[in-house]
LUMTI-268611 format. One record per residue: chain; y, z, x of N, C-alpha, C in turn. Coordinates in steps of 0.001 Angstrom, whole numbers. Example, Ala and Ser with C-alpha at 12.3 -4.5 7.8 and 13.67 -1.06 7.14 Angstrom:
% residues 2
R c     n.Y     n.Z     n.X    ca.Y    ca.Z    ca.X     c.Y     c.Z     c.X
R A   -5690    7800   13190   -4500    7800   12300   -3300    7800   13200
R A   -2250    7080   12850   -1060    7140   13670      30    7870   12900
% end
This chain:
% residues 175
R c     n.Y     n.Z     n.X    ca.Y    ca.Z    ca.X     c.Y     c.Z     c.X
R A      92  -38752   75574      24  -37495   74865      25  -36383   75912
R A     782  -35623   75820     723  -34131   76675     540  -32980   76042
R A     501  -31978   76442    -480  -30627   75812     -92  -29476   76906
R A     114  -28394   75936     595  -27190   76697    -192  -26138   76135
R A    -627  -24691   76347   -1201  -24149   76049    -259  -22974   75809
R A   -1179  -22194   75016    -301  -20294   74553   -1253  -19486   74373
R A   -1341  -18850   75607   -2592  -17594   75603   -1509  -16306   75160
R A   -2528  -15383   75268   -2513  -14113   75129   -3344  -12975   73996
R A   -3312  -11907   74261   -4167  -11302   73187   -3507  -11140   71878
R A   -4847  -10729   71105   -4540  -10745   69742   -3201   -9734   69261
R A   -2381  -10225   68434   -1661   -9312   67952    -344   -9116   68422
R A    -303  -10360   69721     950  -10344   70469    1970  -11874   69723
R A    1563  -12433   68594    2603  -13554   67855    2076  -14739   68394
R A    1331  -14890   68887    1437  -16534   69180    1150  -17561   67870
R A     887  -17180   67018     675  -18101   65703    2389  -17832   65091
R A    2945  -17015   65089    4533  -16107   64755    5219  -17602   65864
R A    5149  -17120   67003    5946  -18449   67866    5864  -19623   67834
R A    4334  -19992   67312    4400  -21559   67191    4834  -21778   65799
R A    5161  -20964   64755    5979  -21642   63666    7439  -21877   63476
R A    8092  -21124   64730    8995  -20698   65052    9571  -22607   65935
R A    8627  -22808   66965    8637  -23782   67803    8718  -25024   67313
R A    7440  -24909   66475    7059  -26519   66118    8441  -27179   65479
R A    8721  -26574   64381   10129  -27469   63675   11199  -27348   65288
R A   11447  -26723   65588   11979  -26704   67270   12103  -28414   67831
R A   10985  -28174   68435   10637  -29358   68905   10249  -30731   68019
R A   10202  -30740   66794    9918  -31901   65526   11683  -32021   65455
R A   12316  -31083   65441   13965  -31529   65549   14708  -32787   66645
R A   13608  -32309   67711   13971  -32709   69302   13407  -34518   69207
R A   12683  -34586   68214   12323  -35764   68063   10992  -36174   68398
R A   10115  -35250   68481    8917  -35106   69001    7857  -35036   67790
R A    6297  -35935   68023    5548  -35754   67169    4366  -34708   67644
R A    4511  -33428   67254    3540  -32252   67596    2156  -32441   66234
R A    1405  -32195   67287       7  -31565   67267    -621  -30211   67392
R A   -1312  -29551   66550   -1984  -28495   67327   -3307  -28076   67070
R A   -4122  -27777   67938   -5183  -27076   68214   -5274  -25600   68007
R A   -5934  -24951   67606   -6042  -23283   67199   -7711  -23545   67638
R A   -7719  -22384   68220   -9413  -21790   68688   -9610  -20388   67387
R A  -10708  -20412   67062  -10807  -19409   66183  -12149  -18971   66742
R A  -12184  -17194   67209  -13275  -16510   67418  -14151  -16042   66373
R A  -14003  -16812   65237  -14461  -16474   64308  -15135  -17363   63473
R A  -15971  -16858   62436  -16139  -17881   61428  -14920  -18029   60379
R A  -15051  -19335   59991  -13947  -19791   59044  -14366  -20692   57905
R A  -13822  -20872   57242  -14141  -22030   56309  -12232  -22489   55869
R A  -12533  -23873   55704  -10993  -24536   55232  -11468  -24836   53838
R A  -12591  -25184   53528  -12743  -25570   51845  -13187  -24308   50956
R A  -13145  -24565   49671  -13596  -23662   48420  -14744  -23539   47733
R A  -15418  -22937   47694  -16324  -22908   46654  -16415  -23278   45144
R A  -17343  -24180   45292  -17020  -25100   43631  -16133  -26185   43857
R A  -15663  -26762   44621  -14903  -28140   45223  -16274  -28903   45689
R A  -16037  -30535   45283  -17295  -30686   45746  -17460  -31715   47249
R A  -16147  -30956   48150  -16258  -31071   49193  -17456  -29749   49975
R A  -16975  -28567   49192  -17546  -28107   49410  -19271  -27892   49289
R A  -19502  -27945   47797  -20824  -28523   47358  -21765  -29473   48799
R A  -20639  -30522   49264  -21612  -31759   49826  -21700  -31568   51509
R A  -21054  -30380   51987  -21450  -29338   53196  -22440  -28464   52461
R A  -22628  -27594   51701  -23374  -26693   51372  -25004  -27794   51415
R A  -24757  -28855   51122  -26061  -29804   50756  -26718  -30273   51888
R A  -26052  -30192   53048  -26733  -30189   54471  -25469  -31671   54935
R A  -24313  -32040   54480  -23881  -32995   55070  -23130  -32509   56224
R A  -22787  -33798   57613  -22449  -33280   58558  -21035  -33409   58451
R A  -20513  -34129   58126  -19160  -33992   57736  -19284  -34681   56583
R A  -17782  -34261   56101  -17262  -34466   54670  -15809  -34680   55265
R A  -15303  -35822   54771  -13911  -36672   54860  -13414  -36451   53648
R A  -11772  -35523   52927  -11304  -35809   52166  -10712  -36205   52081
R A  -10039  -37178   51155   -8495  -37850   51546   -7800  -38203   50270
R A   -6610  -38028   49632   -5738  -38333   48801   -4276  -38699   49578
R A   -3704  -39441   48188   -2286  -39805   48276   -1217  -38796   49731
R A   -1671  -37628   49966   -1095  -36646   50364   -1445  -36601   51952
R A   -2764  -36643   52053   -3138  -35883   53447   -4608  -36032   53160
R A   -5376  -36427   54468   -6865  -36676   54318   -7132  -35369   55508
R A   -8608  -34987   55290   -9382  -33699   56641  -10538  -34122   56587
R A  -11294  -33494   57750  -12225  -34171   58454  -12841  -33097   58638
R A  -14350  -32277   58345  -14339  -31174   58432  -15914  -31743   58640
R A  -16475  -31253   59908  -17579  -31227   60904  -18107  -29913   61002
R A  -19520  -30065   60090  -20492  -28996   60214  -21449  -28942   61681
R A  -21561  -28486   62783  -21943  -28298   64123  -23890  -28065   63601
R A  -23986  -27333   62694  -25273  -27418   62431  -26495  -26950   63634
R A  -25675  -25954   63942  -26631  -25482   65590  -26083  -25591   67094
R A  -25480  -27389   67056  -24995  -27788   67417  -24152  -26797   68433
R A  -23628  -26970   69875  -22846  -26350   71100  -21405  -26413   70002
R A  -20213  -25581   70321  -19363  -25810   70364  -18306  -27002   70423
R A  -18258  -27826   70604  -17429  -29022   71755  -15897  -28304   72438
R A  -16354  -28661   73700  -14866  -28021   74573  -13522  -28815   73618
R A  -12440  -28379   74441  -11206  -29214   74310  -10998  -30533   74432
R A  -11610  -31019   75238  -11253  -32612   75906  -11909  -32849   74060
R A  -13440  -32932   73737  -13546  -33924   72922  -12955  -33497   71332
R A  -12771  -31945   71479  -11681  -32174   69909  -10536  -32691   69838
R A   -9762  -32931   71162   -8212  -33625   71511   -9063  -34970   71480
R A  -10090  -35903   71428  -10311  -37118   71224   -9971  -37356   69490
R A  -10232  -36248   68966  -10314  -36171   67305   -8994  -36430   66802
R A   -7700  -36289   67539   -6652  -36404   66805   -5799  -37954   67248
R A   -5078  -37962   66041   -4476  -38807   66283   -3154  -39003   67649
R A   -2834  -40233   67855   -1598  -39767   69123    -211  -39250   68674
R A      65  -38231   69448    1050  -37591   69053    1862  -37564   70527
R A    2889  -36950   71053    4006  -36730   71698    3624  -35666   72753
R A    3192  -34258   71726    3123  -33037   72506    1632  -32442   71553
R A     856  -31758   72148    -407  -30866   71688    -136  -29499   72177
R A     496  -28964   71212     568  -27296   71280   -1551  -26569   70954
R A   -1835  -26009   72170   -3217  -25626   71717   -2870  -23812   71761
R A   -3143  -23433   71052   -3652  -21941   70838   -5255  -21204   70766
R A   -4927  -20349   71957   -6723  -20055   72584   -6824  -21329   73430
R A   -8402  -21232   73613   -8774  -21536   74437   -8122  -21589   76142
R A   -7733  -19963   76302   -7014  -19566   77397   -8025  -19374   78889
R A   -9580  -20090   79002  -10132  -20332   79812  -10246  -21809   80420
R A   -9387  -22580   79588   -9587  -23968   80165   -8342  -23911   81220
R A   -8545  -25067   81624   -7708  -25629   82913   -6481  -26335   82299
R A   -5427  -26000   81296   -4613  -26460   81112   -3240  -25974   81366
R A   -1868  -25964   81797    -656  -25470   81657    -916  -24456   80612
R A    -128  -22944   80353    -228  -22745   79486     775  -21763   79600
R A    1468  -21236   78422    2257  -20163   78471    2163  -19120   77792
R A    2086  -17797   78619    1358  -16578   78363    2159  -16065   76844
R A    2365  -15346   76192    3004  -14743   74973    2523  -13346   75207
R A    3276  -12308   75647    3634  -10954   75728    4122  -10102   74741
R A    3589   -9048   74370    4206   -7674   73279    4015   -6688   74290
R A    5082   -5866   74545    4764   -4911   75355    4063   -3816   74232
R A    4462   -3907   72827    3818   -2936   72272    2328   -2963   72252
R A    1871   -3783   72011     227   -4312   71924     -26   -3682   73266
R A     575   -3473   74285    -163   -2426   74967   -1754   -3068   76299
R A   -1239   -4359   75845   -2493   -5248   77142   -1930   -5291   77861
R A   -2705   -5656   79178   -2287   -6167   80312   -1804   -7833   80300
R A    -828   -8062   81642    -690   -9729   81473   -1896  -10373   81801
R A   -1939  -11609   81562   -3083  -12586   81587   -2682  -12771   82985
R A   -1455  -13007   83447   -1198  -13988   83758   -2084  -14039   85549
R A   -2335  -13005   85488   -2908  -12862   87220   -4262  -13226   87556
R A   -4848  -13150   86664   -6320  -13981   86476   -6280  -15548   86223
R A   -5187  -15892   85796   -5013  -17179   85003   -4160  -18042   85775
R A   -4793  -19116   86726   -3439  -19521   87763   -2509  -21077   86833
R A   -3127  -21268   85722   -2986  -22303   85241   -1398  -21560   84226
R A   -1073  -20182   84303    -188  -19431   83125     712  -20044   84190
R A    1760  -20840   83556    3199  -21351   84536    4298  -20338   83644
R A    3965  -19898   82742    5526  -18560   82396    4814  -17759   81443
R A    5860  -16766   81337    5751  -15561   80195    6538  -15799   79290
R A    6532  -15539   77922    7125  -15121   77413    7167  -14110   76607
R A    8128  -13074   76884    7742  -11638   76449    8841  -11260   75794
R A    8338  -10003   74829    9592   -9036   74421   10156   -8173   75234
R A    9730   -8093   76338   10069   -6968   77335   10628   -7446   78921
R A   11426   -7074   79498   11701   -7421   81086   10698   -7240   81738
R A    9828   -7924   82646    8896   -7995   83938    9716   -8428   84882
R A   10250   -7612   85503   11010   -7453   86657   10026   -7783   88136
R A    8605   -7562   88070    8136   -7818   88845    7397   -9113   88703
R A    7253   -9734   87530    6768  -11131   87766    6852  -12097   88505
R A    5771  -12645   88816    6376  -13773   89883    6501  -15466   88979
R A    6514  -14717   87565    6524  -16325   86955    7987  -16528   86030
R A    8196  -17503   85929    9702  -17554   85156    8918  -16875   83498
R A   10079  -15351   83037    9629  -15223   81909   10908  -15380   80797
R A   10377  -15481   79559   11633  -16107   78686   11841  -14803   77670
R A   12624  -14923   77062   12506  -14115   76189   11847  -14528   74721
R A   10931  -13963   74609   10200  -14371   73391   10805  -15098   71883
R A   11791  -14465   71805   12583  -14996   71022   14105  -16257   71264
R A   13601  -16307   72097   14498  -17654   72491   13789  -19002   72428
R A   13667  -19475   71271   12796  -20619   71156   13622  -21817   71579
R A   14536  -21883   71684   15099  -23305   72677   14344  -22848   73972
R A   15122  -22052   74178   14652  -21806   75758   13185  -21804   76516
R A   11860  -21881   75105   10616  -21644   75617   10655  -23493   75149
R A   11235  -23722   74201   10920  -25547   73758   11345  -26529   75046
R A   12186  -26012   75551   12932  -26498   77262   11509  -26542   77690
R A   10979  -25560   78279    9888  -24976   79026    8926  -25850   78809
R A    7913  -25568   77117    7361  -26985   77272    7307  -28405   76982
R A    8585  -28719   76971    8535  -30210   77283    8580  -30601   79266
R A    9254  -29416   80018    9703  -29706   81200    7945  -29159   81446
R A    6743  -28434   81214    5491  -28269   81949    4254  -29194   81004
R A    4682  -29461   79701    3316  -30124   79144    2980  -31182   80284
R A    1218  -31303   80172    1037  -32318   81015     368  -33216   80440
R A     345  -34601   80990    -274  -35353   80220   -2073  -34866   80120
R A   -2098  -35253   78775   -3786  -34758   78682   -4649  -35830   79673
R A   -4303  -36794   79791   -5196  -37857   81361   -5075  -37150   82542
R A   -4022  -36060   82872   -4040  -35463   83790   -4541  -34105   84134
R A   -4976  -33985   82745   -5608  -32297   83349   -7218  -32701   83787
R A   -7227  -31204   84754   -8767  -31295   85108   -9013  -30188   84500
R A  -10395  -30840   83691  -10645  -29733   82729  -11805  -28988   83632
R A  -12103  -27584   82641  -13210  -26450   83337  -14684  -27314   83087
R A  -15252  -27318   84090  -16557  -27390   83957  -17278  -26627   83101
R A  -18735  -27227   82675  -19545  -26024   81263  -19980  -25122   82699
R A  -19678  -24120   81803  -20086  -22484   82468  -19142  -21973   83437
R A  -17340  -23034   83448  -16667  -22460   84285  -16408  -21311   83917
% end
C-alpha cells in the first residue's frame, strides 16, 4: 500500500482535486483509499437512527453494515486523537492512500495552491512537499509545479512519488 499526501490551506480545492483525481487514477487501474483530517467536530450518523441512539448510549463503536456498504464509527470518548499510522491500520489494502490534512506528518505530499486565497506556500516549511500544484506560475519555485487542473499530469506525479506506507518515517508525538 502507498500513500501520498495534499496539503494546503483552506479554500484552496483540495477536496475539488481529489474528486477530480480519484476516478483518474480508479481508471488507471488502481484501488484508492482516502483519509480526510477534519479540524472539526463532525458527525457521519443521524439523529433518530439507532446507530445513532447506541453512540448517544455511551457505546464505543457502532458497526453498520448492509447489502451495500458497512462503517465503523469510533467514539474516542476523551480518548488522544490517534495519529496516521494507526487510522491507515483501520483500512482495508488498497493500491494508493490519497490522505487530506494532516500536513504535519512525515509523508510525501503535494502542496495545492490558489493564488486567489491569498496564503503563502507551505511548501518552505514543509521538506516532505515534493510539488505544487497551482493555478498560478511560480517561476521561482524550486519544486516541480503542475498545473492544478491537469489531473493526468498531477495522477503521473502521484503514482511516480506515493511511498510505500512501510516506508515512511512517521513524526514523533509532539513533533
Amino acid at each position: 500500500m502507498r500513500l501520498i499526501g495534499f496539503a494546503g490551506w483552506s479554500g484552496v480545492g483540495k477536496t475539488t482535486l481529489l474528486a477530480q483525481l480519484i476516478p483518474a487514477l480508479v481508471a488507471r487501474g488502481l484501488r484508492v483509499s482516502t483519509v480526510k483530517h477534519a479540524h472539526h467536530n463532525f458527525d457521519v450518523d443521524k439523529p433518530g437512527k439507532d446507530s445513532h441512539t447506541h453512540r448517544l448510549a455511551g457505546a464505543t463503536e457502532v458497526l453498520i453494515s448492509s447489502a451495500n456498504r458497512w462503517a465503523l464509527m469510533h467514539e474516542l470518548r476523551g480518548a488522544p486523537e490517534p495519529e496516521l499510522p494507526e487510522l491507515l491500520a483501520h483500512l482495508s489494502h488498497v493500491d494508493l492512500v490519497l490522505v487530506e490534512g494532516f500536513k504535519r506528518d512525515h509523508h510525501p505530499k503535494i502542496e495545492i495552491h490558489r493564488a486567489e486565497v491569498g496564503k503563502p506556500l507551505l511548501y518552505p516549511e514543509d521538506a516532505h512537499i515534493i510539488a505544487i500544484a497551482s493555478d498560478a506560475a511560480l517561476p521561482d519555485a524550486p519544486l516541480p509545479v503542475i498545473d492544478l487542473n491537469d489531473i493526468a499530469a498531477i495522477a503521473d506525479l502521484v503514482e511516480a512519488h506515493a511511498a510505500p506506507v512501510t516506508a515512511i518515517e512517521w513524526r514523533q508525538a509532539g513533533d
